[in-house]
Structure formats: structure tokens, C-alpha cells
PASEBA-1860 file (N, C-alpha, C; in nm, 3 decimals):
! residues 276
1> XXXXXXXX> 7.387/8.103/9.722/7.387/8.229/9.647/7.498/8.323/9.697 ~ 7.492/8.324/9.825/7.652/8.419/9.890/7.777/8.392/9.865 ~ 7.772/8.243/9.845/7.891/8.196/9.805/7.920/8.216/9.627 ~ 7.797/8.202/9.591/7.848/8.271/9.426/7.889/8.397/9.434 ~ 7.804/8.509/9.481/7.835/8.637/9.474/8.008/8.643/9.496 ~ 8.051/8.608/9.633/8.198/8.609/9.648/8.224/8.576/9.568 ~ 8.238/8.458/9.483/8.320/8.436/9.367/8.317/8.523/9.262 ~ 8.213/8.607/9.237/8.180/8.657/9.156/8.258/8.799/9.164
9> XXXXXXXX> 8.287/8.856/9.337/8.364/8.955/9.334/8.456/8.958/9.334 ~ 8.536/8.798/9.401/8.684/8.805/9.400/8.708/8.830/9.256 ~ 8.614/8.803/9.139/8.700/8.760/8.981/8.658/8.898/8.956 ~ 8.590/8.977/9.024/8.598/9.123/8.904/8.603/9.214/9.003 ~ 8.681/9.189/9.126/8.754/9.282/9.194/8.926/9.260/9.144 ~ 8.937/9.142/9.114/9.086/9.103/9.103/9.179/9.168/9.034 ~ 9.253/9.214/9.090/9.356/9.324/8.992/9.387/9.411/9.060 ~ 9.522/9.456/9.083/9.569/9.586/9.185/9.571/9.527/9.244
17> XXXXXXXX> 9.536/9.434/9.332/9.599/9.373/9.476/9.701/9.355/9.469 ~ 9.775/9.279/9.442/9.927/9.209/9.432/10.010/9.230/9.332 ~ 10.117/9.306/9.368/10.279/9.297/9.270/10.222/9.167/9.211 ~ 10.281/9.162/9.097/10.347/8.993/9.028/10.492/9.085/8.932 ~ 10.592/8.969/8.906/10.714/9.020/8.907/10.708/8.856/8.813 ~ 10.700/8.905/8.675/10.777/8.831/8.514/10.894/8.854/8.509 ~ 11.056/8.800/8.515/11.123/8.808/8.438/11.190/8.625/8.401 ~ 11.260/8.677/8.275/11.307/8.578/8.211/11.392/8.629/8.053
25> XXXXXXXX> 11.479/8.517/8.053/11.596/8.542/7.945/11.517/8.518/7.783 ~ 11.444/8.586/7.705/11.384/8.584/7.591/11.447/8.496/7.452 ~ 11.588/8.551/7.482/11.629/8.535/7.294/11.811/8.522/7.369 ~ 11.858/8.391/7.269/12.028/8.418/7.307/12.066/8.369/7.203 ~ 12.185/8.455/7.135/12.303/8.368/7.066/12.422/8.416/7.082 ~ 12.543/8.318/6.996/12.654/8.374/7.012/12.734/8.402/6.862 ~ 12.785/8.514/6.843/12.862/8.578/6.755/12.972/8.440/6.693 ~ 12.940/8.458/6.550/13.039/8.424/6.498/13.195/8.355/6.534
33> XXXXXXXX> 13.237/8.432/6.640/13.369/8.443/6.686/13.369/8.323/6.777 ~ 13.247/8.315/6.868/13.221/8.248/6.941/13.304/8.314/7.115 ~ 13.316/8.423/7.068/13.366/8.542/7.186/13.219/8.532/7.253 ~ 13.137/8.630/7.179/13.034/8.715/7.262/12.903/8.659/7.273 ~ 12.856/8.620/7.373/12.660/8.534/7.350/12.632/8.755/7.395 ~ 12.505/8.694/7.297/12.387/8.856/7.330/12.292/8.745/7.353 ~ 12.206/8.835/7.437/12.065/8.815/7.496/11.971/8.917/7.492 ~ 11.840/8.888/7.514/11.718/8.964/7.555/11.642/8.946/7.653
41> XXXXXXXX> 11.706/9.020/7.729/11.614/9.017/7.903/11.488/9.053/7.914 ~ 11.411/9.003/7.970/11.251/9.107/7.957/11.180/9.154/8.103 ~ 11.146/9.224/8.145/11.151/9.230/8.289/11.023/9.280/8.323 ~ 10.934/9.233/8.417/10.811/9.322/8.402/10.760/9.282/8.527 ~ 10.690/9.390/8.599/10.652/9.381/8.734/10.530/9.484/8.703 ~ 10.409/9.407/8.770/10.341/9.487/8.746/10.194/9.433/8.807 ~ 10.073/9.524/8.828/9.911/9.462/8.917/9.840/9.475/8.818 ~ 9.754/9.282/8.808/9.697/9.256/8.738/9.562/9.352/8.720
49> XXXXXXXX> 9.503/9.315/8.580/9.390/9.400/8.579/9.264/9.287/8.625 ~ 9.148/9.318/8.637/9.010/9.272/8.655/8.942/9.224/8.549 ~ 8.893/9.083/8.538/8.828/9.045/8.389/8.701/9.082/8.391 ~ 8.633/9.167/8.466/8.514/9.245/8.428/8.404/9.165/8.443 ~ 8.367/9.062/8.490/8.204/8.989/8.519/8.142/9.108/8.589 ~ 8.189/9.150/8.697/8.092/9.250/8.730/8.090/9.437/8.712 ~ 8.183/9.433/8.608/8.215/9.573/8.544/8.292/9.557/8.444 ~ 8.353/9.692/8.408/8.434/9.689/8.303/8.538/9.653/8.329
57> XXXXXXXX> 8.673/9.571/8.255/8.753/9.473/8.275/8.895/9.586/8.246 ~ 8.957/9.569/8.340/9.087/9.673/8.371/9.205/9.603/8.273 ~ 9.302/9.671/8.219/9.414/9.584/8.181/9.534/9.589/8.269 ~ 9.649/9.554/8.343/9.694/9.493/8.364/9.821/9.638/8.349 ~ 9.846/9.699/8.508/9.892/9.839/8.502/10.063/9.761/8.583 ~ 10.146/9.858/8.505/10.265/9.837/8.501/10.364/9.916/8.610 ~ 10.472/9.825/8.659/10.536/9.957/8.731/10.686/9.932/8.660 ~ 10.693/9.822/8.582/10.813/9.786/8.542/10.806/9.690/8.415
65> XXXXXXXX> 10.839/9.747/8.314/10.793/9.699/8.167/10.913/9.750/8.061 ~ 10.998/9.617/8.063/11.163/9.690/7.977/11.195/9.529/7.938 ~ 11.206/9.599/7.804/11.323/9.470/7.731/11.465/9.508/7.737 ~ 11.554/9.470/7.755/11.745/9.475/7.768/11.795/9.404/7.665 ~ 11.890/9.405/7.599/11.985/9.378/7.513/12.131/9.359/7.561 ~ 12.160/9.270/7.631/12.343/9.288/7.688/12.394/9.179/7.584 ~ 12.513/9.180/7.627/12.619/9.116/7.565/12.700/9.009/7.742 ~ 12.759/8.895/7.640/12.812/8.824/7.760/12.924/8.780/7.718
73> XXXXXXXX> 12.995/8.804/7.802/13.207/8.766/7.782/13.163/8.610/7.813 ~ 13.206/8.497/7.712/13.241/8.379/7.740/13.407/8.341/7.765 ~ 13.434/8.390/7.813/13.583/8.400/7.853/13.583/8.442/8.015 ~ 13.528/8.537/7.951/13.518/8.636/8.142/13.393/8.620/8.227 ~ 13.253/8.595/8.176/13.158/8.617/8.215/13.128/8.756/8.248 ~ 13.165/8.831/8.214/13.159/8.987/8.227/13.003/9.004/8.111 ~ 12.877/9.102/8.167/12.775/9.121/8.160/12.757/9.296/8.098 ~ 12.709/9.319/7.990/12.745/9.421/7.983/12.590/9.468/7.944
81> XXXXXXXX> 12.533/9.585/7.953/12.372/9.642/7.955/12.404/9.740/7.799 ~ 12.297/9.640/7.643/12.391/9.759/7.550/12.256/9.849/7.489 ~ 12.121/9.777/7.516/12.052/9.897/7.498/11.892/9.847/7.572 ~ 11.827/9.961/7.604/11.728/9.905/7.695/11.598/9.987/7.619 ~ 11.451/9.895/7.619/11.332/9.947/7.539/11.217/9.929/7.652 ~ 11.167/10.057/7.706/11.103/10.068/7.829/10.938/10.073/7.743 ~ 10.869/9.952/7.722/10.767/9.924/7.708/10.610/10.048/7.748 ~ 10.637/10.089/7.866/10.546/10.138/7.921/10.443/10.065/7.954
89> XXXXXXXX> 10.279/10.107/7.958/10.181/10.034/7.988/10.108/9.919/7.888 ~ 10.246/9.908/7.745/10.200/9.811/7.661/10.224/9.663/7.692 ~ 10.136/9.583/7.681/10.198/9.434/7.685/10.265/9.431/7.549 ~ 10.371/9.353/7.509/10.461/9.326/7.417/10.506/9.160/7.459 ~ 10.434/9.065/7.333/10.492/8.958/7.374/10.626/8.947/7.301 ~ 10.698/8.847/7.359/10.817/8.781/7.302/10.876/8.744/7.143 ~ 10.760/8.738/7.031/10.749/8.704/6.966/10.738/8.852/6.882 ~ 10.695/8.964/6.937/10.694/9.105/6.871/10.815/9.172/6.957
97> XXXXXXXX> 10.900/9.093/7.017/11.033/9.185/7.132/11.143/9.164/7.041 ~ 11.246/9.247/7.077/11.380/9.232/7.049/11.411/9.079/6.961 ~ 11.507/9.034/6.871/11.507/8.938/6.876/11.678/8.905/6.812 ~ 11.745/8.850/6.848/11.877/8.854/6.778/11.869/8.772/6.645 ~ 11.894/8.789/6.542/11.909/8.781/6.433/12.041/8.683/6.388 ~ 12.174/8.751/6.425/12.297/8.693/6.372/12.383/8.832/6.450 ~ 12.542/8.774/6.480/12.632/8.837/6.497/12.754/8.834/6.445 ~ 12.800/8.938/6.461/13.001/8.871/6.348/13.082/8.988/6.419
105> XXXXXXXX> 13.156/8.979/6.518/13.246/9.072/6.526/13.160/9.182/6.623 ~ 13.183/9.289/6.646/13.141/9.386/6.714/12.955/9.478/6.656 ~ 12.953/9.397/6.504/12.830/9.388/6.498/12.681/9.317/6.490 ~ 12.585/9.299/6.577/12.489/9.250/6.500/12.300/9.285/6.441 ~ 12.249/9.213/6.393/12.146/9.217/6.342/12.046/9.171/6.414 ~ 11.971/9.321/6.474/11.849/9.305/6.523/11.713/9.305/6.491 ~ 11.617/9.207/6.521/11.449/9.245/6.468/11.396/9.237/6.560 ~ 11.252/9.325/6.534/11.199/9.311/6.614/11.032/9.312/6.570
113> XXXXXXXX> 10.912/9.307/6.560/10.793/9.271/6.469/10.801/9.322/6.328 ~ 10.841/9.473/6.334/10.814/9.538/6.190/10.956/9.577/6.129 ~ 11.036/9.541/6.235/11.205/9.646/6.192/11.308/9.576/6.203 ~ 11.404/9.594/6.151/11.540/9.553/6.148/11.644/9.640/6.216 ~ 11.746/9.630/6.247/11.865/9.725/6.334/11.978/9.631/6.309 ~ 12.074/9.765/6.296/12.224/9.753/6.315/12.258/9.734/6.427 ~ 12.304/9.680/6.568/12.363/9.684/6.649/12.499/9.686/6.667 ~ 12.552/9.806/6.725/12.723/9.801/6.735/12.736/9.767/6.892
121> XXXXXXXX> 12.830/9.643/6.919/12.799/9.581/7.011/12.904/9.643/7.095 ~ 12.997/9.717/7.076/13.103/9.818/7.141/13.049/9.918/7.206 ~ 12.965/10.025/7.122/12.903/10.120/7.205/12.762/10.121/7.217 ~ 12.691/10.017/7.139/12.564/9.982/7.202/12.462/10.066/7.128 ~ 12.504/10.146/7.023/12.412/10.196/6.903/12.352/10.130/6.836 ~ 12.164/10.105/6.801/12.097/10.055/6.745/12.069/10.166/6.619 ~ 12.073/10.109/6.517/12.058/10.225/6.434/11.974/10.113/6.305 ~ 11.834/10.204/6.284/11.729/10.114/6.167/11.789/10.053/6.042
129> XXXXXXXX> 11.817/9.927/6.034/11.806/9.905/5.834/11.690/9.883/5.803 ~ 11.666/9.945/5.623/11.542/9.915/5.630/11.494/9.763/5.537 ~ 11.568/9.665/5.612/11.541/9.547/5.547/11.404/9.483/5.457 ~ 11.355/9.452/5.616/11.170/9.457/5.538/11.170/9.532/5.413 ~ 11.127/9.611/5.432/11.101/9.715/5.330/11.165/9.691/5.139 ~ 11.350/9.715/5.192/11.411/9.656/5.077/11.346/9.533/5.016 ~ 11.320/9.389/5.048/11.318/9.275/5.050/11.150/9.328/4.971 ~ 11.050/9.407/5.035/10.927/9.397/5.005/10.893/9.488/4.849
137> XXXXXXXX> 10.995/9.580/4.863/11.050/9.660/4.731/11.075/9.584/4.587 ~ 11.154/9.461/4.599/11.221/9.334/4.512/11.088/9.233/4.494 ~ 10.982/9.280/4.542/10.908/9.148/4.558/10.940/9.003/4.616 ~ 10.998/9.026/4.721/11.023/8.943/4.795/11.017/8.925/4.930 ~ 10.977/8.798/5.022/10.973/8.805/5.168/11.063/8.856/5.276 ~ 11.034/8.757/5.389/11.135/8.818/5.480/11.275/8.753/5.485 ~ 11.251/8.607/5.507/11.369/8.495/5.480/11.418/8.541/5.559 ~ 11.551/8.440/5.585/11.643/8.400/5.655/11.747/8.487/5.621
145> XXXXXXXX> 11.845/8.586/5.740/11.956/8.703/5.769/12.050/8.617/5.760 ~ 12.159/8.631/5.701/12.294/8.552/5.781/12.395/8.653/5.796 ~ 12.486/8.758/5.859/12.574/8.839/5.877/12.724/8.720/5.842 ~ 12.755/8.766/5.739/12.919/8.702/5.672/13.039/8.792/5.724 ~ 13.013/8.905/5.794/13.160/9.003/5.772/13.091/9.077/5.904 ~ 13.252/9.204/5.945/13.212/9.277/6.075/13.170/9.402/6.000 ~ 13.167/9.438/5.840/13.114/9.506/5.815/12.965/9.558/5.710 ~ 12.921/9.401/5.769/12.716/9.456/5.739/12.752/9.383/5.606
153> XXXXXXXX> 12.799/9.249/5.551/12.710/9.177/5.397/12.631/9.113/5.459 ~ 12.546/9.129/5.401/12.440/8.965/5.435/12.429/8.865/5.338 ~ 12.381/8.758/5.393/12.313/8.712/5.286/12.134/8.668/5.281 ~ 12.062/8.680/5.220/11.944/8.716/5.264/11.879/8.569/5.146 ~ 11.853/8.477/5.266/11.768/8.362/5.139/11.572/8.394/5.201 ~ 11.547/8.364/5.076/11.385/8.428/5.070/11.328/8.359/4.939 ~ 11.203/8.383/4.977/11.123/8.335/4.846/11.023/8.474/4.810 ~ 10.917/8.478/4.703/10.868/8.578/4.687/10.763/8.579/4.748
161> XXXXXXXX> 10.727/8.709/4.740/10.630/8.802/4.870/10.496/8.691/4.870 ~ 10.462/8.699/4.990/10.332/8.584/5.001/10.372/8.451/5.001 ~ 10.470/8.403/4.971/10.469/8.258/4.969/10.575/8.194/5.083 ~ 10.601/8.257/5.197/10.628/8.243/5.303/10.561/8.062/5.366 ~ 10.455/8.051/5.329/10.393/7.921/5.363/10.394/7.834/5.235 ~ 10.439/7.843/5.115/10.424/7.763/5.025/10.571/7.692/5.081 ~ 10.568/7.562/5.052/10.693/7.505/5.102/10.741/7.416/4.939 ~ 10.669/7.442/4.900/10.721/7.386/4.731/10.828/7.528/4.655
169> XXXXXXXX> 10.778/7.661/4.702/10.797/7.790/4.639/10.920/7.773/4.649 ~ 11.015/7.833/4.545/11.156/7.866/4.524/11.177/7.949/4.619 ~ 11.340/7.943/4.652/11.359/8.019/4.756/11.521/8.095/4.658 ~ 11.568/8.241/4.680/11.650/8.281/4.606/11.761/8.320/4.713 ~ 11.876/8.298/4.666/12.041/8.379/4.701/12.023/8.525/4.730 ~ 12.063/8.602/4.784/12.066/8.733/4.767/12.194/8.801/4.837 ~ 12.288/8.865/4.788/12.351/8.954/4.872/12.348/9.100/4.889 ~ 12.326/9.142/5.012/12.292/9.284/5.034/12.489/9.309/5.116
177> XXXXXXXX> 12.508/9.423/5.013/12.637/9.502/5.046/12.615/9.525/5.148 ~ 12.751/9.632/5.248/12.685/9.732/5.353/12.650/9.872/5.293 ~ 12.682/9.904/5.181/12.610/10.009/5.121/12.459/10.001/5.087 ~ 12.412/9.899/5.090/12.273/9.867/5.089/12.233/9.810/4.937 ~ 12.363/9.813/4.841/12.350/9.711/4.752/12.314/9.610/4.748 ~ 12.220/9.588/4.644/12.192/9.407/4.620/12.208/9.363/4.502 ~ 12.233/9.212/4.541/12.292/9.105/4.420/12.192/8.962/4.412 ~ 12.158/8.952/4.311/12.060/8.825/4.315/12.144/8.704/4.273
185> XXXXXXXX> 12.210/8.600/4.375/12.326/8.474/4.344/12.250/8.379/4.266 ~ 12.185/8.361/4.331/12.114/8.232/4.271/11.938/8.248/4.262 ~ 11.869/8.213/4.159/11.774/8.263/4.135/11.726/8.123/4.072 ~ 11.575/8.091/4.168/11.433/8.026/4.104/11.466/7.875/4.176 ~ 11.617/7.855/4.265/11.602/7.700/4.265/11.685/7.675/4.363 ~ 11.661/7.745/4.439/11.791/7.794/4.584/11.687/7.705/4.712 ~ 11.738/7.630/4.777/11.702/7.570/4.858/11.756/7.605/4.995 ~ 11.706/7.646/5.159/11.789/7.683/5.276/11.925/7.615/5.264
193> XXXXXXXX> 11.904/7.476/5.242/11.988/7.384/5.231/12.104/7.380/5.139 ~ 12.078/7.418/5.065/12.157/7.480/4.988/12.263/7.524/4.984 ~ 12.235/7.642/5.096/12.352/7.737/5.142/12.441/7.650/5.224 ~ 12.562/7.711/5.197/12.709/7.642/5.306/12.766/7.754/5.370 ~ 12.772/7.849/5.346/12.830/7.939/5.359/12.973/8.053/5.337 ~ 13.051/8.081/5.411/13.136/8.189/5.364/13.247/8.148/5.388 ~ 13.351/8.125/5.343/13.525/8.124/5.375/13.550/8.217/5.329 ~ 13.670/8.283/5.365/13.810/8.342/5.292/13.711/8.460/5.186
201> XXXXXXXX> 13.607/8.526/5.257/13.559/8.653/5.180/13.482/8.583/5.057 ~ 13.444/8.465/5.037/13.394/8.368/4.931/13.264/8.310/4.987 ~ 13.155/8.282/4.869/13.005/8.302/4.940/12.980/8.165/4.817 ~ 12.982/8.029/4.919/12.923/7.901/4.828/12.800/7.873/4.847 ~ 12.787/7.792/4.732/12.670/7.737/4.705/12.638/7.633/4.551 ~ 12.503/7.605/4.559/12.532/7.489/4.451/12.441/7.565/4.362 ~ 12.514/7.563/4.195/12.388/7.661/4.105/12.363/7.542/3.970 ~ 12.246/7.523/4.016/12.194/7.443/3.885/12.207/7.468/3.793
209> XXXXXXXX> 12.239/7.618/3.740/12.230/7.663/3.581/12.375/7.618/3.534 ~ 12.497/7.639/3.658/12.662/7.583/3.607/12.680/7.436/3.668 ~ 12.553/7.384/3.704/12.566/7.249/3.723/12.685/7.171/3.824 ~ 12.732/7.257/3.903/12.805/7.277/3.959/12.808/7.354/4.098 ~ 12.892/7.324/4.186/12.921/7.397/4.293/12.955/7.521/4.292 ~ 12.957/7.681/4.300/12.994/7.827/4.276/13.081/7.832/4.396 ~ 13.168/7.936/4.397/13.193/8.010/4.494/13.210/8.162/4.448 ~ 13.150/8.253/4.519/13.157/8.385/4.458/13.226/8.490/4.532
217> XXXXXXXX> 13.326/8.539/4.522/13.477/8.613/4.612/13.375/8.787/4.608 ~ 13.346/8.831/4.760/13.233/8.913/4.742/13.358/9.045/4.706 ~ 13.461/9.037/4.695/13.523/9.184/4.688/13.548/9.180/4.578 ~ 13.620/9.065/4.503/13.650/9.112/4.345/13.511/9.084/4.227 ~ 13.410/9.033/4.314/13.269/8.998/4.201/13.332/8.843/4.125 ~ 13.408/8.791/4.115/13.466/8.694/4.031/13.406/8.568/4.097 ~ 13.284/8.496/3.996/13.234/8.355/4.029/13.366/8.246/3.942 ~ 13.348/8.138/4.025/13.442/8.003/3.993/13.384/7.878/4.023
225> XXXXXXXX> 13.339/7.821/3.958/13.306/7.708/3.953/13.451/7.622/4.059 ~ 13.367/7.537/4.189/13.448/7.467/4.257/13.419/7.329/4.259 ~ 13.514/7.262/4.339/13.446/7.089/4.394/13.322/7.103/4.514 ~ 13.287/7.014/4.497/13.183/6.982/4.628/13.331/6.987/4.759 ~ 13.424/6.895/4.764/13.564/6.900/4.891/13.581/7.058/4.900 ~ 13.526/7.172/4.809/13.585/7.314/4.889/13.511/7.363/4.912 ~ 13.393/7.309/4.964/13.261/7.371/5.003/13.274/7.410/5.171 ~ 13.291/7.493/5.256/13.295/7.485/5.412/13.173/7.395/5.473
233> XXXXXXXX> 13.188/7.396/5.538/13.110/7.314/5.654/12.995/7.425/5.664 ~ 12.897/7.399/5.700/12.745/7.481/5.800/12.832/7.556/5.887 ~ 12.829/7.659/5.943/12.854/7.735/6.051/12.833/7.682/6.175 ~ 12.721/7.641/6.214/12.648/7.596/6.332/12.771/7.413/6.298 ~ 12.819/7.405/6.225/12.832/7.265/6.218/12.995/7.264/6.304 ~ 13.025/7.427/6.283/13.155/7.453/6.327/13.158/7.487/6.495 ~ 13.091/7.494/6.555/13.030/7.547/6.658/13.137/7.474/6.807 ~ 13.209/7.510/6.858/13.223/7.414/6.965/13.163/7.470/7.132
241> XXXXXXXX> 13.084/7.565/7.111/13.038/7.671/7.182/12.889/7.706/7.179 ~ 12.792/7.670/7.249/12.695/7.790/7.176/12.634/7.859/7.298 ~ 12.494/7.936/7.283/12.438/8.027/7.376/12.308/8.043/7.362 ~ 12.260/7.980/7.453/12.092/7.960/7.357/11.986/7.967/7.531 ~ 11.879/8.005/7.470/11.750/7.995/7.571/11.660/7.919/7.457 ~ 11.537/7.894/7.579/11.414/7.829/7.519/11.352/7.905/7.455 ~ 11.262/7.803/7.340/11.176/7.848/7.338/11.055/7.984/7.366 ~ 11.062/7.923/7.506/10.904/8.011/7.561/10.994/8.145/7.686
249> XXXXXXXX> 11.116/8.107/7.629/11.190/8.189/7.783/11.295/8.107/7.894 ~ 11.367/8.169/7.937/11.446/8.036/8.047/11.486/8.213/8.123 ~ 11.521/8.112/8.275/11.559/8.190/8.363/11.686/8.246/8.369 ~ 11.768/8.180/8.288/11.881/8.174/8.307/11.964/8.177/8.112 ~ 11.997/8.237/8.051/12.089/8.124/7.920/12.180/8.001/7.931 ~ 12.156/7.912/7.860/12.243/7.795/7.897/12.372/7.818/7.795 ~ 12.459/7.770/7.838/12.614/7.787/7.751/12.639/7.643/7.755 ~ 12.684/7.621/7.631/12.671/7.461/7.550/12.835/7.423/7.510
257> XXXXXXXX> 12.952/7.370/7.568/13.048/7.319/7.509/13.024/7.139/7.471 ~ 13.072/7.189/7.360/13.086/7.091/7.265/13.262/6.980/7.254 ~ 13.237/6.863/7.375/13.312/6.784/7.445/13.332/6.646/7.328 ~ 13.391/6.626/7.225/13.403/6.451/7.129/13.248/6.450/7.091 ~ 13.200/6.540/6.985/13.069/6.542/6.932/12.929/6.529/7.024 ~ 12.980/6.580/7.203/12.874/6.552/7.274/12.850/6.699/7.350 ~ 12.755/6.758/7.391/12.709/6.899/7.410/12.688/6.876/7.590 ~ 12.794/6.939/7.643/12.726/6.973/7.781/12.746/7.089/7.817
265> XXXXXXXX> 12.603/7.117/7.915/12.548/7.237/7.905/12.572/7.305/8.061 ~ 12.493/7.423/8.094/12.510/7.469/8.241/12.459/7.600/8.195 ~ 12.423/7.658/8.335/12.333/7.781/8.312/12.437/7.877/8.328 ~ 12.401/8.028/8.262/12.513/8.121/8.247/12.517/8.209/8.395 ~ 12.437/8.162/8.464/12.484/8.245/8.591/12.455/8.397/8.627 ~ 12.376/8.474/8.496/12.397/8.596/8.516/12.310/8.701/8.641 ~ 12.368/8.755/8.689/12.279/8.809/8.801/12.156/8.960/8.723 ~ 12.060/8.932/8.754/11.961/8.986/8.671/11.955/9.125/8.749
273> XXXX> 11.971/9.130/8.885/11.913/9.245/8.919/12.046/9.390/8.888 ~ 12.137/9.310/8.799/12.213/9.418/8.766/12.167/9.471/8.605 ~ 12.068/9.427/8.588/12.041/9.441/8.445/11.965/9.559/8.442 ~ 12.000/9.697/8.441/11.872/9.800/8.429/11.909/9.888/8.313
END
């Protein structure tokens, strides 16, 4: 019986005794250019709470609770701190944190559970789009961001509102200006796959209604029917570079050159305790 009781107090005394110290690299990619990898650091130090068998159950008090946003020179390895979100006494998992979206140039596209952001990766201004929202306005989901230009087009593929899990459901084209204009490309039969993407200010794809391959020149509005041979490649297909973490988190970002169609990798080295 003494020996239960102890057990019984170590588990609902437990909590506040001991620092524990979480960090890890959340979210990585690299810009367009294949210049800049961004990341999401998450950092959290903090004494567990008590699961309550023999009282009320404490949560889990913080002394250090911040997500980071830097940028990383693949050239230089130079580390730069571009905006920081000090959590407080909330838990915030990974999956509701920061999350990089897409980059092109000195800007990119941030989410994070309910919101979207501009990021200017020069001076480190996050400033709200109200994507969601737009997209939920049109009757339509969240879909897939792609940033085409350094000045804010997207292209936004989606299906309509709720059918996020239908995997039969049409999925549609969309281009959002940086004025916050939108254009519906392809409509009722647009597949992810579909998309190829952007050359020369030109936004392809294949449209069943011209039976044919499109390309659509986003400054003069002028569609042209093309060959399948002037279609670009996937983006990612162009890649000889990339910048990626796991899944669930990594300690480190790994940086990926791409050697005669074969990927070797290595960790980015960055020293964390300069990250505040």
C-alpha cells in the first residue's frame, strides 16, 4: 500500500520540478531563386504540469514559448532572425504554427491555422492577406498557394467549400493579382496535376474546353493555345537545391544538392542559440 501511495504522489506531485527544454526546426523551404531556404524555429522551455490523480491537474507553465521565422544564405550560410511570435503560456502545436507556404524573390507566403501573411523577407514585415476568407467568399476551399512573381500573383488551385476530402471533386485554376484581383483559368476539370506552371510571365496548363494545352501571358490577359513541347517542367522538377525538415520536426534543416539525378544531403549547421 506505501508503495502505491508513492506512486500515486510522484504522478500528481509531478510538475515544476524540472526545466525540460523543446527545441527543433518546424517548417523549411527554399525560394524560388533557390538563393534563400526560410525556416520555423520553435523553442520552448518550460515545468511540466501535474496530471491530477490526487488533485487538480496543472498545465504545463512556461518560461520560454516562441516561434522564429529566419531566412538562410545558401551561398553564405549567413542566418538572419525575420520575425518572432512569443506564444506565452499557450501550447501551440506545429500544425497550428507558422508555416511557409511558397517564396519568390524577397517575398513570401505565410500561414498559420486561421491566417495568411505577406512576408517581406528584406525587412521582415508580416503583413495579413485575407486569403481564407477571399477563397471562402467565392465558395471555395483552401487549396494549394503557389507564389509566380516577387510581386504577390498567385495561383490558387482549390475545389469548392467542403469538399476538401472528396477526392473525385473538381478542383479549379484561379489567379489572384497583387491587387487582390481574381481570375477563374480553368473551371470544373482542373486537376493538381494539371498545373505546370509559369515561364516568361505565362501561366500553363491543359483546358479541356480548347482541347488543348493554354498558356495565359498574366500582363497582357492574352490566352494562346500551345504544344504540349512548350509546357515548362514542375518547378520542384527544376530544383538542383532544396531545404527541407521533417515531418514531425528535425534538429537541424537538411540542404539537398542535386548531384546526376541523385540528392545528397547534410545538415544546415545553424547555431540555434543565436536565434532570439
Amino acid at each position: 500500500m506505501s508503495s502505491l501511495i508513492a506512486i500515486l504522489m510522484m504522478f500528481g506531485l509531478a510538475g515544476g520540478q524540472e526545466l525540460k527544454v523543446r527545441e527543433r526546426f518546424t517548417d523549411a523551404r527554399i525560394s524560388h531563386d533557390q538563393k534563400i531556404g526560410l525556416f520555423v524555429f520553435k523553442r520552448e522551455h518550460y515545468y511540466p504540469g501535474s496530471i491530477g490523480i490526487l488533485g487538480p491537474s496543472t498545465p504545463d507553465r512556461y518560461v520560454v514559448n516562441v516561434s522564429i521565422i529566419g531566412s538562410y544564405d545558401m551561398a553564405t550560410g549567413a542566418v538572419r532572425v525575420l520575425q518572432r511570435r512569443d506564444h506565452g503560456n499557450l501550447w501551440v502545436h506545429e500544425s497550428r504554427d507558422f508555416h511557409i507556404v511558397d517564396a519568390f524573390g524577397s517575398r513570401a507566403l505565410i500561414a498559420d491555422e486561421g491566417n495568411t501573411y505577406w512576408l517581406d523577407i528584406n525587412s521582415g514585415a508580416l503583413t495579413e492577406v485575407p486569403l481564407y476568407q477571399e477563397s471562402k467568399s467565392r465558395g471555395r476551399g483552401r487549396g494549394h498557394y503557389i507564389l509566380v512573381d516577387e510581386q504577390g500573383s498567385l495561383i490558387i488551385i482549390n475545389k469548392a467549400q467542403g469538399q476538401a476530402m472528396n477526392y473525385s471533386a473538381p478542383e479549379e485554376i484561379w489567379l489572384r493579382r497583387p491587387n487582390g484581383e481574381y481570375e477563374r483559368m480553368l473551371q470544373g476539370s482542373a486537376n493538381y496535376g494539371s498545373f505546370y506552371g509559369v515561364k516568361n510571365s505565362e501561366l500553363y496548363f491543359y483546358s479541356d474546353a480548347d482541347r488543348s494545352y493554354v498558356a495565359y501571358n498574366l500582363h497582357t490577359r492574352l490566352r494562346r493555345k500551345c504544344g504540349e513541347n512548350e509546357v515548362p517542367r514542375r518547378w520542384a522538377e527544376d530544383l538542383t537545391v532544396d531545404f527541407l525538415t521533417s515531418n514531425y520536426g528535425s534538429p537541424q534543416p537538411t540542404i539537398g544538392k542535386r548531384v546526376k539525378n541523385e540528392w545528397i544531403r547534410h545538415e544546415a549547421q545553424i547555431d540555434t542559440s543565436k536565434l532570439h
